[in-house]
C-alpha positions as CSV (number, residue, x, y, z in Angstrom):
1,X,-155.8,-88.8,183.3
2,X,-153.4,-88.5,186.1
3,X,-154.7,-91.3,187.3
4,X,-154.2,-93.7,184.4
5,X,-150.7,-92.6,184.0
6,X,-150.0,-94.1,187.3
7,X,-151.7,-97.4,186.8
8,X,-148.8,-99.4,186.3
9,X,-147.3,-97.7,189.7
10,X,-150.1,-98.4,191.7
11,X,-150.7,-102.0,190.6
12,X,-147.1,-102.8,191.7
13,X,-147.7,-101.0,195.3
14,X,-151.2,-103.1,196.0
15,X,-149.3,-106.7,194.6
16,X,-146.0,-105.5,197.0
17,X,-148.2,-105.1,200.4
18,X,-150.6,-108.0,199.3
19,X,-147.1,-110.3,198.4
20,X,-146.1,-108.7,201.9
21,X,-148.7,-109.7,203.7
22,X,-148.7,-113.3,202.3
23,X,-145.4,-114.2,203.0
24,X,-145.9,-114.0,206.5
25,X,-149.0,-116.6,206.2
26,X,-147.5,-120.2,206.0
27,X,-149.3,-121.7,203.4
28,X,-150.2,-118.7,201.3
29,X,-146.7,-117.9,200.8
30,X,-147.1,-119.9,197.2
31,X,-150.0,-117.1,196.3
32,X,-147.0,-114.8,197.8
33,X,-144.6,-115.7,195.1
34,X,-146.5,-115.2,192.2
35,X,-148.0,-112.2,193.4
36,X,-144.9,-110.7,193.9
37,X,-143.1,-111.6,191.1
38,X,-146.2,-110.1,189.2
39,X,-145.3,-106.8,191.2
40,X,-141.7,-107.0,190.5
41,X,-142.6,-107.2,186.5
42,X,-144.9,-104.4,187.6
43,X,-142.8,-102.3,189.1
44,X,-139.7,-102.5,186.9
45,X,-142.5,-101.5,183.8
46,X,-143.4,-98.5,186.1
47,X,-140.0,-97.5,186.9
48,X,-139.4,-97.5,182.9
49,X,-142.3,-95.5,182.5
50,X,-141.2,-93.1,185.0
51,X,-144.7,-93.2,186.8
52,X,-143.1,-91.9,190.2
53,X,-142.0,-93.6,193.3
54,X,-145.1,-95.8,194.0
55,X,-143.9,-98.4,191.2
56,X,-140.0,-98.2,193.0
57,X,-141.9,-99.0,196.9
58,X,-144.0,-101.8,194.9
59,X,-140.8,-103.1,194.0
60,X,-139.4,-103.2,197.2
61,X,-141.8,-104.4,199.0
62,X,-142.4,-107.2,196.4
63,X,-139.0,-107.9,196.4
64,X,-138.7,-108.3,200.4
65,X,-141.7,-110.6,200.0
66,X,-140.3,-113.0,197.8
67,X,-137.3,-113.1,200.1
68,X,-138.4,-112.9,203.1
69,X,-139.2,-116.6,204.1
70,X,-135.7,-117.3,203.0
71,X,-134.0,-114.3,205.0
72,X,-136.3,-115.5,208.1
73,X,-135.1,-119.1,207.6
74,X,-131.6,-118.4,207.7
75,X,-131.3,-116.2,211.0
76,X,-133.9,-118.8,212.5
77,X,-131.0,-121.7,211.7
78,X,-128.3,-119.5,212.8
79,X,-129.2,-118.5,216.1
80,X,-130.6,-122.1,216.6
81,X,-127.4,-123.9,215.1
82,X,-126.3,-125.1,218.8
83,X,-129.4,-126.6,219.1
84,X,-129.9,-128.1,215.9
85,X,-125.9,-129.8,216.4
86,X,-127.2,-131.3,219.7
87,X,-130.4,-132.5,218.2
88,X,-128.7,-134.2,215.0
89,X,-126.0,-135.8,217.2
90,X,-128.5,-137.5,219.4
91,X,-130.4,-138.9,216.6
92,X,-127.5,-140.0,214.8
């Protein structure tokens, strides 16, 4: 019974470290968004239903999936933006 109670809780944790696990993975980072927007949905249903704190870490971690690429992408432009100023003013 415990168990089932718990479902909703331990459905968001799996999608979370599978979402996280995806978004480092180039191409499967599309299978990364879905899968973590499923385990955000997931999680926010498990937080409702009070089923402890696995459904609040499967939100997180789905969460910090989805963003990330993004986050990754902008410190990657920052601390290259010298760089990327040289390269675009030799090209153009």
């Amino acid at each position: 019974m415990e168990q089932q109670k718990k479902s909703l809780a331990i459905a968001a944790l799996v999608l979370g470290i599978v979402s996280l696990v995806f978004s480092f993975m180039g191409l499967l980072y599309i299978l990364a968004i879905i899968t973590s927007i499923v385990g955000i949905v997931l999680g926010i249903m498990a937080i409702a239903k009070k089923q402890g704190a696995m459904g609040v870490v499967g939100l997180i971690l789905s969460a910090v999936a989805l963003l990330w690429p993004w986050i990754y992408g902008l410190i990657f432009v920052a601390a290259n933006a010298d760089e990327i100023n040289t390269m675009m003013n030799q090209y153009y």
